[in-house]
N, C-alpha and C positions, 0 to 999 in steps of 0.2 A: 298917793296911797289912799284907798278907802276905807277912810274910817269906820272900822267896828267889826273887819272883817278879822276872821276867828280861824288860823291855821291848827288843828288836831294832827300829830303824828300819832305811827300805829293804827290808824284809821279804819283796817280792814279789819282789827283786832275787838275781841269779844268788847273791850269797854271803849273802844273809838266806837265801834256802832250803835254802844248803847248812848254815847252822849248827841253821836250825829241825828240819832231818829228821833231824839228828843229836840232838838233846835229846828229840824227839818217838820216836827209836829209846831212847833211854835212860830213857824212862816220864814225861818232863817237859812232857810237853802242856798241863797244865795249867798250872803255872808261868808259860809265854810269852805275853807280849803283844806280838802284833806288829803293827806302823804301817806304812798304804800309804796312797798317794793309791788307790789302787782297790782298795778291800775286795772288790770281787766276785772279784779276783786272787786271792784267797785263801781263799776261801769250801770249799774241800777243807782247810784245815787249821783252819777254824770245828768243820766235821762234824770232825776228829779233837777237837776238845777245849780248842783252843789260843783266845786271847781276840783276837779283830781289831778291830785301830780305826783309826777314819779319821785320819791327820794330814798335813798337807805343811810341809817347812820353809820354804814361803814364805809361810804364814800359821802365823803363832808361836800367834795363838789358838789354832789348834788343838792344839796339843801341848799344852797345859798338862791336858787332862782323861783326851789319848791315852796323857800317862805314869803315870798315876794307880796306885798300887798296887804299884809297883816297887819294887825293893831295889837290881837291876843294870842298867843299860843297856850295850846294846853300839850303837855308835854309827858307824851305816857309813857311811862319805865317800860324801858329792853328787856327782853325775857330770858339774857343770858345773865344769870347771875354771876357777877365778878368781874364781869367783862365791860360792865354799860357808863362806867365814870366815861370815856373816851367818847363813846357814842353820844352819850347827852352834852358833850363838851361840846360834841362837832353842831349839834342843832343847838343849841345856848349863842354859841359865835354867830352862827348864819341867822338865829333870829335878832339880834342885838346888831347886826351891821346891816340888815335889811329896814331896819327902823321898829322892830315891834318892841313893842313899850311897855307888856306886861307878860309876863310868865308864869301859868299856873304848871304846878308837878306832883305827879301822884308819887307821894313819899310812900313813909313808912313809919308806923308808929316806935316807940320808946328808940329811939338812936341819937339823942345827945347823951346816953350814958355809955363812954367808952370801955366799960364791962361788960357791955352786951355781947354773947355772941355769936349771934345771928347772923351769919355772911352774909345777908344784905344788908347791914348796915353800911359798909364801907362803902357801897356804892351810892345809896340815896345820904348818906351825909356829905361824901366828898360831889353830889350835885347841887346839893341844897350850897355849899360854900359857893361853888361854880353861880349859881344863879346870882347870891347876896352882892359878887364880885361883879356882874355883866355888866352894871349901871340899869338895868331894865328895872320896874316896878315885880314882884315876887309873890304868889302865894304860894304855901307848902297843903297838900291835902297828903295829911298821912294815915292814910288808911290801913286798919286792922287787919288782922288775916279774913278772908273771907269765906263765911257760915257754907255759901256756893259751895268752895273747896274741899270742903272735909265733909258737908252732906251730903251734896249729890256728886262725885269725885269716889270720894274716899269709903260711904256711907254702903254702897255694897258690897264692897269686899267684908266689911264689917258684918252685913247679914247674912251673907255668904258662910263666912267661917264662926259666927257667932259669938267673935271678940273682938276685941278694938286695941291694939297694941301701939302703944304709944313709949319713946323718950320724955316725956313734958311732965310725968309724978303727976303731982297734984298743984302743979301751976296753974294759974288764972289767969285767961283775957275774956274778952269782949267783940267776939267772933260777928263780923259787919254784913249783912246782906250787899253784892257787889252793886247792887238796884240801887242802895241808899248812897255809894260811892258814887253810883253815876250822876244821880242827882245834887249831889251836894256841887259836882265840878260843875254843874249846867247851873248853880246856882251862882257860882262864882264866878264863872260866862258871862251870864246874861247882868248882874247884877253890881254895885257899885259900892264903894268901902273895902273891898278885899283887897287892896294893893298892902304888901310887905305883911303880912298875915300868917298866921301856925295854923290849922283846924287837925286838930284829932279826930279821923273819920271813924266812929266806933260802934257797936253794938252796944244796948240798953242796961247790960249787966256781966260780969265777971261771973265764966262758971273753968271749971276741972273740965277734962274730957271722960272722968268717970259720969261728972252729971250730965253729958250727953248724951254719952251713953248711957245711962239708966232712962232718958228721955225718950229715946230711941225705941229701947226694950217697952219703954209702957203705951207708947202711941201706936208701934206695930206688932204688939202682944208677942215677939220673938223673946227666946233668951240670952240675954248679950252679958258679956263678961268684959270689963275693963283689965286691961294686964299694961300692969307698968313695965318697962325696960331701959335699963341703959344705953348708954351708947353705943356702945360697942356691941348691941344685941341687935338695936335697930337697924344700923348698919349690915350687920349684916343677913339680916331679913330683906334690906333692900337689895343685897348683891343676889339672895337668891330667887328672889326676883327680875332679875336681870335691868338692873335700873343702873346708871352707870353714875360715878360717887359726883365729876363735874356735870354741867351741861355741857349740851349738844343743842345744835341745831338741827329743827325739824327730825328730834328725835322722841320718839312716844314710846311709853309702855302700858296696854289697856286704855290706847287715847287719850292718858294723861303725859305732858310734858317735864317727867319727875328728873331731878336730880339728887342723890341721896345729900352730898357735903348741904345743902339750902333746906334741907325738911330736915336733918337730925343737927343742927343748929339752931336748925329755927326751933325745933322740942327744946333742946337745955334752955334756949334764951325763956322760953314759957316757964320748966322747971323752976327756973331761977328768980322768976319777978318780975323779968324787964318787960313783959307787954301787958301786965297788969294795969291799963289804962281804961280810964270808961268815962267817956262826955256825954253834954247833949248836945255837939257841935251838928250831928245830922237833924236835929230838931231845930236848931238857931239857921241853920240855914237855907234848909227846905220846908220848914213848919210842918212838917209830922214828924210823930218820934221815929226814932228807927226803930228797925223788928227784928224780931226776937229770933234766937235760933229754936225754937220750941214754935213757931211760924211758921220757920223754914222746914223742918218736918212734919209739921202738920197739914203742910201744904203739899208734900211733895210724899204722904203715907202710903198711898198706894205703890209708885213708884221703890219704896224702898223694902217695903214688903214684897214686891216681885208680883204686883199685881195692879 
């Protein structure tokens, strides 16, 4: 086996590329192997140097010859929410009998409190057990919702209709740039002390999404109105939307991958407390702080103004 070489699944996926480009800038091309169900997705970072291989977590055979050679796996959550304990099972097995010896995995913040209820919880806590059980060395990177998601995602609909309609009340998190998420894993990659480790990937400060939305309103001079809703309202704002309540694969509405049961969960979980977390774990471990969601519209003003 060669040591220190770094298998990534999900690899063709927006945060596999954002970690590859960044090891591939730091001279590690060859080092990575990285798993997609569509190698031809990747086939520009074959020509750079980097080793691609076919694997899918819903045929476990396949992993077991895609992890071959690895030392590290970074292990990136399945997009099917409810569905991904099996899939990370099946890559957790094939990397732990191929010999890799440490396991990073992009959790999820507040899910040791079994009152959360967030449906992704069940899935990144029954992983995080799966990992602690493998015998393999463990880090957890549980990253926040991401500022990404609900700015530039979420954020023209909002100035579109010049409200922001939320289930979450006046809950509080700590909304993460997914940039500061990427760099944290390349941090825990490249870097040494993270074996059996927790990191809270989070944003600088706990706001409401009334105050982003006011933040909204004042950087791109629009009139934006926060409107609270319950669940039962959200819901079905998403249905007339035509957003379907599970996921689906490769299924979008407006090029996002929504599914309503994972976003009006995730609102109450915010309502109610549970992702009220805020570190400086993105500053302890890539030495700048992390940015701000007032950054992240400041940076992206024109764009959200329609202009």
């Amino acid at each position: 086996m060669t040591v220190g070489r770094i298998v990534i699944t999900g690899a063709s996926g927006n945060y596999g590329r954002g970690v590859s480009d960044r090891l591939i800038a730091m001279g590690r091309a060859a080092e990575l192997i990285l798993i997609t169900r569509r190698p031809d997705r990747l086939a520009e970072r074959a020509a750079q140097g980097c080793t691609v291989r076919y694997g899918d977590f819903d045929q476990p055979e396949t992993l077991a010859a895609a992890v071959q050679g690895a030392r590290k796996m970074l292990l990136i959550s399945g997009t099917r929410v409810g569905a991904r304990v099996e899939q990370h099972k099946a890559a957790i097995y094939a990397a732990t009998a191929a010999g890799v010896a440490h396991i990073i995995y992009t959790s999820f913040i507040g899910i040791d409190d079994p009152a959360n209820p967030a449906e992704v919880r069940h899935d990144h806590i029954e992983t995080e057990a799966l990992m602690k059980a493998s015998g393999a060395a463990w880090t957890m990177l549980r990253d926040a919702h991401y500022a990404d998601a609900m700015i530039l995602m979420a954020g023209p609909g909002v100035m579109q209709t010049g409200k922001w309609f939320s289930n979450a009340g006046e809950g509080r998190e700590a909304m993460v740039w997914r940039d500061d998420c990427i760099e944290s894993a390349v941090a825990v990659l490249t870097g040494e002390g993270h074996e059996n480790r927790t990191y809270n990937i989070t944003g600088p400060e706990l706001q409401t999404f009334r105050e982003v939305t006011a933040m909204m309103a004042e950087m791109t001079g629009r009139p934006l109105e926060y409107v609270p809703l319950d669940d039962d309202a959200q819901y079905a704002m998403f249905d007339a939307m035509g957003i379907p309540r599970r996921p689906r694969d490769n299924h979008e509405v407006g090029g996002i991958p929504w599914n309503s049961d994972d976003m009006v969960t995730f609102g109450r979980a915010i309502r109610e407390g549970f992702l009220a977390l805020c570190t400086d774990d993105v500053e302890r471990l890539t030495g700048h702080r992390a940015r701000s969601v007032r950054e992240m519209i400041e940076q992206n003003r024109a764009f959200l103004a329609g202009g």
